[in-house]
Residue, then its C-alpha position, 0 to 999 in steps of 0.5 A: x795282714x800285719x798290725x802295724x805298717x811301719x814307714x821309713x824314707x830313705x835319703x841319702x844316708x850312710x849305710x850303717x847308719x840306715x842298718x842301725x835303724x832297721x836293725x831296731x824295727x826288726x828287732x822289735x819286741x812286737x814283730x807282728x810288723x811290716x816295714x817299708x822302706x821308701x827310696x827317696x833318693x837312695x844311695x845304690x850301695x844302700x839300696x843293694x844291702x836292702x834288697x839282700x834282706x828283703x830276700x831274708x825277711x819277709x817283713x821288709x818291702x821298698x818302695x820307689x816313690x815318682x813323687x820326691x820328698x816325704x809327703x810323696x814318699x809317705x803316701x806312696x807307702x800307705x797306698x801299699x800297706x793295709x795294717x790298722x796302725x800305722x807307724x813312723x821312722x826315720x831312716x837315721x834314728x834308733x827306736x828303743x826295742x819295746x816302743x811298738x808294743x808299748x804304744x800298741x798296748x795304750x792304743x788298746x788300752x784306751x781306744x779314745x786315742x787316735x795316736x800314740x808317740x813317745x818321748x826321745x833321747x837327743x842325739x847329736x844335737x848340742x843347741x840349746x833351742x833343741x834340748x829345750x825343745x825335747x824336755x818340752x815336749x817329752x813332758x806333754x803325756x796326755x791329751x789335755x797336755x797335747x792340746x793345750x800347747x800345741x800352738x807352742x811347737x810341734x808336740x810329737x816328735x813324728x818318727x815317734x808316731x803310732x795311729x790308727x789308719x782310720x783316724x789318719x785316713x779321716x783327718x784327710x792325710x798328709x798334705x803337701x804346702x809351704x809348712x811342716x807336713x807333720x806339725x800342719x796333721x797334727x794342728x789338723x787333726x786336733x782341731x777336729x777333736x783327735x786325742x793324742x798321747x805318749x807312751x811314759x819311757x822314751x821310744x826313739x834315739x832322735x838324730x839331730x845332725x845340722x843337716x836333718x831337713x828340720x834344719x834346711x828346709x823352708x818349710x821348717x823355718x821360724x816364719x813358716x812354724x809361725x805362720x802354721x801356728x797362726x792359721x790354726x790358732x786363728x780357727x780356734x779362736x774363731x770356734x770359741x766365739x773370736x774374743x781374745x787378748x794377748x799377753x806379750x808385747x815383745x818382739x814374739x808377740x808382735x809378730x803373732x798379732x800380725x799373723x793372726x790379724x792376717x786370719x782376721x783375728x784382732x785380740x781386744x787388748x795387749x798385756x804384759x809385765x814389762x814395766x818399759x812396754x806399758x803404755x806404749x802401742x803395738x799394733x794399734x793397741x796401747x799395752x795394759x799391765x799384767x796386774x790389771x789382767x790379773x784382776x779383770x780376769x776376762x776369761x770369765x767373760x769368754x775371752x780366751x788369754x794367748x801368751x807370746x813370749x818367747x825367753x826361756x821359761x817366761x811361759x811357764x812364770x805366766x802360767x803360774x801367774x794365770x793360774x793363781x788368778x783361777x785361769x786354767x789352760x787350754x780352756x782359759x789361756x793358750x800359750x803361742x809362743 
């Protein structure tokens, strides 16, 4: 039995670009690895050039799924595999030659952590959303950091993903919903107290093309990230003890107090530093200025501080602004947006 399975859908992709990502599994510095590919709608002369080198490598397997889409792609191939850890890659990116030994190794390492992904180049992406999202995310290392702005976006990159099957059996697998399959395990498996954490060098040449399914599906849209965002974040509020305000009377904030009052949260007052929106109400509640925040201080009272708010580098000015005042985050304030 191989350590790690490595599982890999396959789409309707050209032929050098999936030899290129096969290339970079089976050229791994740690080969004790079995590869499955899952045909998902697989061209013919694709599935061709796969079944030649399964007859050459023993490591390669494919997979006809009855079940379309990733979900039931990903699952057909788990039900066939056996390795402790269990690996992601999609069919179009590249991942770096030592990233498997490198996540193997801090998974051994330090065995409080249930999973290990990587930080990634950018490929093929010249949007400002997604360069901004990766120096994000390829900045969030530890655990703390993981948990603590997981209700921002996505925090793993999920073709970076290296866990333990123990763990991934345990938190109940990938489910199938109107929401990102990935973003959705993730939020899952944190909310019952998994640790993850990445690996320091980047592990994967990330392809951003227009037509990658983050940027057509539904499931991945500003409302459905929104939504799974809420859900949970109302289930952590709901954990420690319900209390909570929002700083953010924007437009982003907005729409995160309406999700949340959906779930049955109801923040105990808004803030923001916007000198145009105090004393105006949102929602019912008339918007109190930041400095009044700042000096009541409520988080010594147990009332957790959400920030929304959605310009670019407003999150990390709030944060410097809690954080004078002795907040500290992930315990005191979550940022939401």
């Amino acid at each position: 039995m191989p350590l790690v399975d490595v599982l890999m859908p396959l789409g309707a992709l050209p032929v050098p670009l999936v030899q290129r990502a096969v290339a970079s599994i089976l050229g791994q510095s740690l080969a004790d690895l079995r590869l499955f590919v899952i045909d998902d709608g697989a061209s013919a002369p694709c599935l061709a050039w796969l079944e030649q080198l399964a007859s050459a490598d023993r490591r390669v397997k494919t997979i006809v799924t009855t079940t379309p889409g990733i979900v039931g792609a990903l699952t057909a191939a788990l039900a066939h595999g056996q390795a402790p850890l269990v690996a992601r890659m999609d069919a179009d990116d590249e991942a770096t030659p030592w990233r498997l030994e490198q996540q193997v190794r801090l998974l051994q390492d330090r065995p409080q952590l249930d999973l290990v992904s990587s930080p990634v180049y950018l490929e093929g992406a010249a949007q400002a959303g997604w360069v901004r999202h990766v120096a994000w995310s390829n900045r969030l290392l530890t655990p703390e950091a993981h948990a603590s702005e997981r209700f921002v976006d996505a925090p793993v990159v999920h073709p970076t993903v290296l866990m333990r099957r123990e763990a991934f059996e345990r938190w109940g697998g990938y489910r199938q919903g109107p929401f990102a399959e990935d973003y959705e395990l993730w939020l899952r498996a944190m909310a019952s107290g998994a640790q993850l954490a990445k690996i320091a060098a980047p592990g994967l040449m990330w392809n951003r093309r227009t037509a990658t399914l983050t940027a057509s599906s539904s499931r991945y849209s500003p409302v459905a990230m929104l939504q799974l965002r809420a859900r949970y974040l109302a289930q952590e509020l709901g954990r420690r003890g319900g209390r909570f305000v929002v700083w953010g009377a924007g437009e982003s904030g907005r729409r995160l107090l309406r999700e949340l009052e959906a779930h049955g949260s109801v923040p105990e007052s808004v803030y923001d530093i916007d000198p145009r929106k105090i004393g105006r109400t949102v929602r019912g509640h008339r918007v109190l200025s930041a400095d009044q925040l700042g000096s009541s201080r409520p988080w010594r009272s147990g009332v957790t501080v959400v920030t929304a708010v959605a310009a670019p580098g407003a999150r990390y000015l709030i944060g410097a602004s809690l954080s004078e005042h002795g907040a500290r985050m992930g315990a005191d304030w979550l940022p939401a947006a």
